[in-house]
FIZA-708343 format. One record per atom (N, C-alpha, C): x, y, z; residue in one letter. Coordinates in steps of 0.1 Angstrom, whole numbers, padded with zeros to 4 digits, always signed. Layout:
# residues N
XYZA...
# end
This chain:
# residues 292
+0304+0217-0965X+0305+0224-0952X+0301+0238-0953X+0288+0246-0948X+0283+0258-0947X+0297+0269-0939X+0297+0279-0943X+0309+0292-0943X+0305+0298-0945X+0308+0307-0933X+0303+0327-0936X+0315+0333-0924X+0320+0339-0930X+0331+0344-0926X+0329+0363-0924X+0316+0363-0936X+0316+0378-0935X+0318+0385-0924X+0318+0387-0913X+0313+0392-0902X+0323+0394-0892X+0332+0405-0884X+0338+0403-0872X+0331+0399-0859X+0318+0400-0857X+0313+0401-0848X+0298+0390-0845X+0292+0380-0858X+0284+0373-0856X+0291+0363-0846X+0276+0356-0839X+0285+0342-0825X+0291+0331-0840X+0302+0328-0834X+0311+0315-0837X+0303+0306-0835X+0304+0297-0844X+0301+0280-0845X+0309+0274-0851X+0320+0277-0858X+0327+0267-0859X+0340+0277-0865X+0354+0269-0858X+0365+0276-0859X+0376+0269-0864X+0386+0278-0873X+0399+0272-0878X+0408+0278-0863X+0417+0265-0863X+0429+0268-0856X+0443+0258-0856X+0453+0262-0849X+0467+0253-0853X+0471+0256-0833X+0471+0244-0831X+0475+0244-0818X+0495+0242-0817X+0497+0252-0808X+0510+0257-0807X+0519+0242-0808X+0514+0230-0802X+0527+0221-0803X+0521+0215-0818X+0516+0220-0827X+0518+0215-0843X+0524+0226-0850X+0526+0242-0839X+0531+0252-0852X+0548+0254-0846X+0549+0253-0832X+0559+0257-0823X+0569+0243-0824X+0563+0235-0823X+0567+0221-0824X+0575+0214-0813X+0584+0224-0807X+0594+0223-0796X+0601+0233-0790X+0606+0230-0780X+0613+0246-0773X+0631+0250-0779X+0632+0234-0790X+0645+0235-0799X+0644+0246-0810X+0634+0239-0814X+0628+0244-0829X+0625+0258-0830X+0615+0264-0818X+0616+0278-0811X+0631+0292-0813X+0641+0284-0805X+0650+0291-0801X+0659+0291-0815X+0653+0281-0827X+0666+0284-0837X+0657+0295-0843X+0646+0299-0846X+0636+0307-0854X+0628+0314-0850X+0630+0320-0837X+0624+0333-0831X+0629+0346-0833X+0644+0347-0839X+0651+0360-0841X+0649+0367-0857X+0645+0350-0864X+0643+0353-0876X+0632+0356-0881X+0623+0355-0872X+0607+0361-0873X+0606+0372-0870X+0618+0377-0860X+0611+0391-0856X+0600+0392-0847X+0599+0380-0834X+0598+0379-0819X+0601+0385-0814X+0598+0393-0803X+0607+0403-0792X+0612+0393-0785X+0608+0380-0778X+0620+0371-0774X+0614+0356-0770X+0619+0351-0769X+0616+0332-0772X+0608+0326-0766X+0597+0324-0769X+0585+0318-0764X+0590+0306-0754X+0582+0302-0744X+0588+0291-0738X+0580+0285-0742X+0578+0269-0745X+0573+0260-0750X+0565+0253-0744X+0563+0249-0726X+0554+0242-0721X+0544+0254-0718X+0548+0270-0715X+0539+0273-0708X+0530+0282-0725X+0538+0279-0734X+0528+0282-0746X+0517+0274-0745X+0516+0264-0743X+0509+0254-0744X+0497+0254-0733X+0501+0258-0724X+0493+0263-0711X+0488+0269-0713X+0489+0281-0718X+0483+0293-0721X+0471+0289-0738X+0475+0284-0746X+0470+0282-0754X+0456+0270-0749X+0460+0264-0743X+0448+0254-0738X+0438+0261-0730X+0443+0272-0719X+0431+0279-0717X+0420+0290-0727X+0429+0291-0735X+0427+0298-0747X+0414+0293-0752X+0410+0281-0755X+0408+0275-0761X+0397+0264-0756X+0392+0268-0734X+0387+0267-0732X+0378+0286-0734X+0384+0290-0735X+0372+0304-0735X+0364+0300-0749X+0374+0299-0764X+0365+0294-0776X+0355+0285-0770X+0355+0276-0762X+0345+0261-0762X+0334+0264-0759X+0335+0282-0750X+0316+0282-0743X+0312+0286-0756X+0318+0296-0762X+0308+0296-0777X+0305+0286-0786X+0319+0286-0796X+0323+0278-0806X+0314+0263-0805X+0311+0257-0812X+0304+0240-0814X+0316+0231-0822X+0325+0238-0830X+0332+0230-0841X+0339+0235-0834X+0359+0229-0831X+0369+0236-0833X+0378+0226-0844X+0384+0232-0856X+0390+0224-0866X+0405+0227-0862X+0415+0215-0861X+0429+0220-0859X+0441+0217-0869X+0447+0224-0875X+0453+0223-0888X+0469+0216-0879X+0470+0204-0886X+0480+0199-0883X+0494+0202-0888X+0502+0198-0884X+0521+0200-0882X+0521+0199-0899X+0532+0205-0907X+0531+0210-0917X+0545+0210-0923X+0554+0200-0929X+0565+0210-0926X+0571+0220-0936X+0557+0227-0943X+0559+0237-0957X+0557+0250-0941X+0555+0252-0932X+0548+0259-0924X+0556+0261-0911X+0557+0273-0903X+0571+0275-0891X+0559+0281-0876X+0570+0281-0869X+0557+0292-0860X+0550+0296-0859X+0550+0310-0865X+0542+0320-0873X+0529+0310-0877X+0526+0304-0880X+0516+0296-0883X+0503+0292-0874X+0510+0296-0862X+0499+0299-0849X+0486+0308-0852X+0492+0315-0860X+0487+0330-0863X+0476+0331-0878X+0466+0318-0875X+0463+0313-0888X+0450+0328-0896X+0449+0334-0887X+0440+0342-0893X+0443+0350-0909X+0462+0347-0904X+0465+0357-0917X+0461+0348-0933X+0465+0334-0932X+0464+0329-0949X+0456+0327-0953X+0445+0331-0947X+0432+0324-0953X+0417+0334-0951X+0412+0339-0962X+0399+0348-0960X+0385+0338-0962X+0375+0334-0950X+0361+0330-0951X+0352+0337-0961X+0348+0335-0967X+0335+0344-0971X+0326+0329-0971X+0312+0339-0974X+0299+0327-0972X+0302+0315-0985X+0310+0317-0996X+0311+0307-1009X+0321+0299-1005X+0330+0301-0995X+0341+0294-0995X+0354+0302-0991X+0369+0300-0995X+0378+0302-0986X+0387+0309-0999X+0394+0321-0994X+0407+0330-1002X+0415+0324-1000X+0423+0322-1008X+0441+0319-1003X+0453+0334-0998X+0455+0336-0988X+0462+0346-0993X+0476+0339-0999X+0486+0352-0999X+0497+0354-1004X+0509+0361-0994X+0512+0357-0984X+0517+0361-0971X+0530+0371-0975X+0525+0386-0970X+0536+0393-0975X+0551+0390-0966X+0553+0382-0952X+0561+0383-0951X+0564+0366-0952X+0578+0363-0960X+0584+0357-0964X+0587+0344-0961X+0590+0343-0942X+0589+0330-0937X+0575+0324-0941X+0563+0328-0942X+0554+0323-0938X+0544+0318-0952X+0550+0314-0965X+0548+0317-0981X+0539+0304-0980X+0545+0291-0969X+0538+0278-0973X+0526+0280-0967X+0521+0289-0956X+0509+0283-0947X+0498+0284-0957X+0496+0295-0969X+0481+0295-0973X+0483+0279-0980X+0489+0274-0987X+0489+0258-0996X+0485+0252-0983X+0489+0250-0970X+0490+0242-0957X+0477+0242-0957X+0469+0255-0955X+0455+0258-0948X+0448+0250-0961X+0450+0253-0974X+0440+0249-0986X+0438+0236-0983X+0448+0226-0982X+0447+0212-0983X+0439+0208-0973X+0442+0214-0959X+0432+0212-0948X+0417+0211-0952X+0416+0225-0952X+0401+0231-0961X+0396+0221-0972X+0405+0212-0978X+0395+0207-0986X+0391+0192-0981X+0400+0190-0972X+0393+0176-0967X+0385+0180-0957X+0379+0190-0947X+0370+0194-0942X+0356+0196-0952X+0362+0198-0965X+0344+0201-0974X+0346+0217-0974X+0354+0224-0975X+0354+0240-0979X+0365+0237-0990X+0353+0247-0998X+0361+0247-1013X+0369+0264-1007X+0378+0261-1018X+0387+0273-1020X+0381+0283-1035X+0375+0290-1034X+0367+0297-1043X+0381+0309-1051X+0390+0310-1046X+0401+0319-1057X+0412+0319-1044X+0428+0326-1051X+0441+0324-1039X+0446+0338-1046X+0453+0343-1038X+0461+0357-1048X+0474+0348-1056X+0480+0356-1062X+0489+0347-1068X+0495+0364-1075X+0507+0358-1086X+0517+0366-1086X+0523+0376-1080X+0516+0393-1083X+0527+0401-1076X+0520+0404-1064X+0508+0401-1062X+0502+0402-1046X+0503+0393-1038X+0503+0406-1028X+0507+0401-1013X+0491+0405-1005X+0489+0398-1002X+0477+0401-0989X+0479+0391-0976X+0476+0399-0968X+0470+0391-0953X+0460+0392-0946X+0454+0381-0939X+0442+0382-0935X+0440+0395-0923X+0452+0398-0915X+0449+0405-0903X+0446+0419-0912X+0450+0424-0924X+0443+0436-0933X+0431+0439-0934X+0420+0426-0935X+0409+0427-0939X+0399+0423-0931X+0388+0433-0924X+0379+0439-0919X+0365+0442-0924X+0353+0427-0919X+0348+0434-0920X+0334+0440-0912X+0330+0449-0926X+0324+0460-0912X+0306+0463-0910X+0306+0453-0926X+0291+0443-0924X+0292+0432-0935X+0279+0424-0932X+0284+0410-0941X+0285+0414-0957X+0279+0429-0960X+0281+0429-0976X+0291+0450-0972X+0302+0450-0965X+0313+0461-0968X+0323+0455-0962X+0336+0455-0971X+0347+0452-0966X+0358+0466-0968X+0367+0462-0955X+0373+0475-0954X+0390+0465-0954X+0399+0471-0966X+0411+0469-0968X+0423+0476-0963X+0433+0471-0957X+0445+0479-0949X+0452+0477-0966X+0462+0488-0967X+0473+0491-0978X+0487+0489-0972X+0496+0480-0970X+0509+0484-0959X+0514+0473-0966X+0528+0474-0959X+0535+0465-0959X+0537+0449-0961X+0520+0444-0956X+0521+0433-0954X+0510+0430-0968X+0503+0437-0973X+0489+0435-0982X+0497+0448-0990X+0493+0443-1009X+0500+0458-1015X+0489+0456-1025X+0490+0465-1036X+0479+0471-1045X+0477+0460-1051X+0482+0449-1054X+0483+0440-1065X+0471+0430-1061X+0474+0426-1050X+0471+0418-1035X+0455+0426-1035X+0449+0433-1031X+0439+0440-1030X+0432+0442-1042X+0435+0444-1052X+0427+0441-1068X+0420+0429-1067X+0435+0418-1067X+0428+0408-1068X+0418+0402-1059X+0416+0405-1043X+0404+0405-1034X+0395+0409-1038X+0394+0421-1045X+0382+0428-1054X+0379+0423-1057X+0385+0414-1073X+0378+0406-1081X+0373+0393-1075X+0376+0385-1067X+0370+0374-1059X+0361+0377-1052X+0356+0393-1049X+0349+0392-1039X+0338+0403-1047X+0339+0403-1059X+0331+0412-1065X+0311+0408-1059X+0310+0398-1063X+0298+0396-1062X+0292+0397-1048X+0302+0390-1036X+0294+0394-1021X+0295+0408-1011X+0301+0415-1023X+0307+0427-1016X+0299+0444-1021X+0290+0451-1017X+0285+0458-1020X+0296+0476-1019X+0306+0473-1012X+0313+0488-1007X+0327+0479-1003X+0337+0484-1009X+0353+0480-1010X+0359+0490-1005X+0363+0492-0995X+0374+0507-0988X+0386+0501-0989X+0397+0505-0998X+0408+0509-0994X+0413+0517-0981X+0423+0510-0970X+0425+0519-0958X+0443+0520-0958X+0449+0532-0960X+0461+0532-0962X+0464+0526-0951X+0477+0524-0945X+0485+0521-0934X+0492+0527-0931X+0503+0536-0924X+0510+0544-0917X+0523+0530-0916X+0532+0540-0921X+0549+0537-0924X+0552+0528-0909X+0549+0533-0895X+0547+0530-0880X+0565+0523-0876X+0563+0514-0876X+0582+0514-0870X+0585+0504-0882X+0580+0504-0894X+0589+0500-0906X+0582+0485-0909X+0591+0484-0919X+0586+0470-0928X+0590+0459-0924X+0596+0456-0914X+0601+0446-0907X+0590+0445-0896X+0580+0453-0888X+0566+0452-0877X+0561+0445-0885X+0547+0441-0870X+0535+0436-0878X+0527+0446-0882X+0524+0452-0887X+0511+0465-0889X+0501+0461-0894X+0491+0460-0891X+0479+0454-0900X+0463+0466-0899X+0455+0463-0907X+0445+0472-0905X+0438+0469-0889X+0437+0456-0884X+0434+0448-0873X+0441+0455-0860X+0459+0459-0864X+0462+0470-0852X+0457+0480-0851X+0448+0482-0857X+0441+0496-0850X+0425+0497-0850X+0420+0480-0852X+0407+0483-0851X+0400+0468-0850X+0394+0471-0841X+0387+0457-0835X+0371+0456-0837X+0366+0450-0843X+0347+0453-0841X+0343+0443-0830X+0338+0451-0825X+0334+0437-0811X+0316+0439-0810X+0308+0441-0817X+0294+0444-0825X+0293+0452-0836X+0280+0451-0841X+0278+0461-0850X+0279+0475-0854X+0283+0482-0844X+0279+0497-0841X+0287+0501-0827X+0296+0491-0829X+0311+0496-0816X+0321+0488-0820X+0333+0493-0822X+0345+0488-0822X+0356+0495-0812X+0367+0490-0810X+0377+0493-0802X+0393+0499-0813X+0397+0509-0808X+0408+0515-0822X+0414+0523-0811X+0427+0521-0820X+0433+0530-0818X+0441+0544-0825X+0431+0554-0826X+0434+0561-0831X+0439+0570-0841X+0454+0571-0831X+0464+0576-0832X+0472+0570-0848X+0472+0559-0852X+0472+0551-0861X+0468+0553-0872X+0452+0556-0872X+0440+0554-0881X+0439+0570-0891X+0440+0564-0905X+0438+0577-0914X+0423+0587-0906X+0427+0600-0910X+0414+0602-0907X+0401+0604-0912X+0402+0600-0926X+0387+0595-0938X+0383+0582-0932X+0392+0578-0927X+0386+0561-0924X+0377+0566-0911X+0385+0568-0900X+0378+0574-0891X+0366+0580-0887X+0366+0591-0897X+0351+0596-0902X+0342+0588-0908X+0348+0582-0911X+0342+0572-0921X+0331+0562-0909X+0338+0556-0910X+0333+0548-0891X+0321+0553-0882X+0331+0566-0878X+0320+0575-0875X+0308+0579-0879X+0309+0580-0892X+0293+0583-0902X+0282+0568-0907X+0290+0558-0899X+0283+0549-0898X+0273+0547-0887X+0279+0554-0878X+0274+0560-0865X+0280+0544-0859X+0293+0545-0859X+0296+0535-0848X+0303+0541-0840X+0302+0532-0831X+0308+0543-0815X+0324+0532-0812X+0332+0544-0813X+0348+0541-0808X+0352+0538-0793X+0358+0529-0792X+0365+0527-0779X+0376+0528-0780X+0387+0545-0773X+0398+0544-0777X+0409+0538-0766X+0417+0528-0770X+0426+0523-0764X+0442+0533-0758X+0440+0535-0745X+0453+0546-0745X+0465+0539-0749X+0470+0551-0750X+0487+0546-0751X+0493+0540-0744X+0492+0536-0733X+0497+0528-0722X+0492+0510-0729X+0486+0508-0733X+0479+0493-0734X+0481+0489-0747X+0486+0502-0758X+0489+0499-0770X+0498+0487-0772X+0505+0490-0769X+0519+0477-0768X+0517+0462-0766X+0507+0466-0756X+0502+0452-0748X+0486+0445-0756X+0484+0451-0771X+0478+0445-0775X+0459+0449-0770X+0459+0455-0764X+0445+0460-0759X+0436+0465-0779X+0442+0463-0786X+0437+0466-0799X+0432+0456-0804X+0440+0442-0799X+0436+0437-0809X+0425+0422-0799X+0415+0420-0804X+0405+0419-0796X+0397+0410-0802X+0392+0401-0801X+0383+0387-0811X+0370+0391-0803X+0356+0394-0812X+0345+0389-0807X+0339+0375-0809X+0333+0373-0797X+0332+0359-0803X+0314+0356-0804X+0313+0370-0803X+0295+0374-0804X+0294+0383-0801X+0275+0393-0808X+0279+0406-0802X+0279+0409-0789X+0288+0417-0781X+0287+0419-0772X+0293+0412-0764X+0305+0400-0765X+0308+0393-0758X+0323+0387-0766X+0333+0389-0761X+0348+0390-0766X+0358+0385-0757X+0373+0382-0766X+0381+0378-0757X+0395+0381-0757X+0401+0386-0752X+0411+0399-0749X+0424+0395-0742X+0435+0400-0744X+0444+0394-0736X+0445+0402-0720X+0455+0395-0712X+0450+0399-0698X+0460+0413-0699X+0459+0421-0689X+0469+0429-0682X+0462+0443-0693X+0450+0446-0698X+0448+0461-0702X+0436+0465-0694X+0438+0468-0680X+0425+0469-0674X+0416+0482-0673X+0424+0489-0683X+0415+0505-0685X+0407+0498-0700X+0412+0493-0709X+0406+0495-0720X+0394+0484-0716X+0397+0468-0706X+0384+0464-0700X+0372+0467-0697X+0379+0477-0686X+0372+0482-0675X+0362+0496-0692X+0363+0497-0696X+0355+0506-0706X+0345+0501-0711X+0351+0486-0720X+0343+0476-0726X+0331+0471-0715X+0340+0467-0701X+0328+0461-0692X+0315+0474-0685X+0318+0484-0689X+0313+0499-0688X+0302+0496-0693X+0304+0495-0708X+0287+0494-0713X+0283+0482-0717X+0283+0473-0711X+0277+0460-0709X+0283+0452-0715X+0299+0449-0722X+0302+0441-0730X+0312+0431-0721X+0307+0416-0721X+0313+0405-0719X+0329+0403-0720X+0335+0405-0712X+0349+0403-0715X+0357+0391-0709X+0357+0382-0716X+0368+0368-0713X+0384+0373-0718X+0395+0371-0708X+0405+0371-0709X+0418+0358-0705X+0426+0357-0712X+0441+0348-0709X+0451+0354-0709X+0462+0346-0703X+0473+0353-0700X+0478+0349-0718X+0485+0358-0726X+0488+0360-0738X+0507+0363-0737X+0511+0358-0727X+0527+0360-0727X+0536+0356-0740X+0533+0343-0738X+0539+0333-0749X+0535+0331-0765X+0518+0332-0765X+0517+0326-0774X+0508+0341-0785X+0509+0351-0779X+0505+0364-0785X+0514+0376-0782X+0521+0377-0770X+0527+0390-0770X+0546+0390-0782X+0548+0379-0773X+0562+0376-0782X+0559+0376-0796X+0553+0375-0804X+0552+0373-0816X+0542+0382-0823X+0533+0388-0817X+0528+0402-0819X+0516+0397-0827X+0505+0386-0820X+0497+0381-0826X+0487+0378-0813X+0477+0382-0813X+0466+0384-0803X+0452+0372-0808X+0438+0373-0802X+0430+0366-0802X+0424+0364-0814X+0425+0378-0822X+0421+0375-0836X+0433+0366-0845X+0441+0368-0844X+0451+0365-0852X+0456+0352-0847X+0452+0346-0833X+0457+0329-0832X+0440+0320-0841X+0430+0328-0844X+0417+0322-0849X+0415+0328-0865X+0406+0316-0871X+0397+0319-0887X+0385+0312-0882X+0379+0323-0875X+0364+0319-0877X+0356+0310-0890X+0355+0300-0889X+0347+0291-0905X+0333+0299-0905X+0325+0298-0897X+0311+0303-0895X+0310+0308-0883X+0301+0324-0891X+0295+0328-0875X+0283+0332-0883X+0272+0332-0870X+0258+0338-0876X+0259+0355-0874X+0251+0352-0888X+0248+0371-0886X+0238+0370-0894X
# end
């Protein structure tokens, strides 16, 4: 099965995902393990599902493949959120090493998937690294840009190096900011979205400022998300081609900017199955292949 993952922003053709009644499982199962994840408060169960099926019609206008990773029981909620255990490149699939704790079984969950679809697993982190997929960004098919935090640590990021030595021309280390502690989700992905080649959406206030320059000297152009929409996830943002993306509902300044200079905006209501749980459009998807 052909894979290229490099890319935030090439069109989708074919996608990894876990539909909420194989990761949520029930509205029992919910209420015993939403406090211990660190939910702001308890998903409801039919209308996750509601929400996720329209979801899922916005993937269909692009997407041609959707792959759905089945009920697991090495695997909890959190598992909605497949973007994090698993890195695409064009050779095949990373395993990560999920820094936070509940969620240790999903990369073995995703591998076994992955190999009866025909994607080999080309290397997995293992001992003292920790990585996650929502850290790593990238910002063309041969530069990858790395978040440093809580959830991805030095160990974790070596070893990405060495797996990714050959398709990777420029490796940025990007620190992460302390932000409300090691118990958040923080990822390099909260504060930076690519929605084309030469525009991304960030937020700022967050972002070191070498990285930022950095960005900037690529000559890409920033879209900054106010503070008002931060909360509400206006950061975190899936393209699903250039120029054409999918957003959760209710940020209608940072929209209204994107639809400014001609960029396509599909949106869903994200109550259940993104805000509670602090996981948005990138982070319920693993793009398998996009063209670029």
């Amino acid at each position: 099965m052909k894979t290229n993952g490099q890319s935030e922003t090439g069109e989708i053709k074919s996608i990894l995902l876990k539909h909420p009644k194989d990761a949520f499982l029930s509205q029992g199962n919910i209420e015993q393990q939403w406090k211990i994840l660190n939910y702001t408060a308890c998903p409801d169960y039919a209308k996750a599902l509601a929400e996720y099926d329209y979801f899922l019609g916005l993937l269909r206008t692009v997407a041609d493949e959707l792959h759905f990773l089945p009920e697991d029981d090495r695997t909890g909620p959190d598992s909605i959120y497949l973007h994090d255990p698993v890195v695409i490149t064009k050779k095949g699939a990373i395993l990560c090493d999920m820094g936070k704790a509940e969620r240790h079984g999903e990369a073995e969950a995703v591998g076994r998937y992955l190999a009866e679809i025909g994607v080999p697993v080309i290397g997995e982190i293992g001992g003292e690294g920790c990585l996650e997929g929502g850290d790593i960004v990238w910002l063309d098919e041969r530069t990858l840009a790395v978040g440093h935090g809580y959830r991805t640590n030095a160990e974790g990021i070596r070893q990405l190096k060495e797996l990714t030595a050959d398709l990777v021309d420029e490796f940025i280390v990007v620190p992460l900011p302390h932000w409300n502690g090691p118990n958040d989700v923080l990822h390099l992905m909260s504060m930076l979205s690519p929605i084309d080649n030469d525009l991304a959406v960030v937020y700022s206030r967050l972002m070191p400022v070498s990285f930022r320059e950095y960005l900037l000297g690529r000559g890409m152009r920033l879209i900054e998300v106010p503070d008002s929409e931060y909360d509400s996830m206006a950061c975190n943002i899936l393209a699903v081609a250039p120029g054409k993306c999918i957003m959760i509902a209710g940020n209608p300044q940072t929209q209204m900017m994107l639809e400014s200079i001609g960029i396509e905006v599909m949106t869903y209501v994200g109550a259940e199955i993104s805000l509670k749980g602090a996981g948005g459009p990138t982070c319920l998807t693993r793009p398998l292949l996009r063209i670029i």
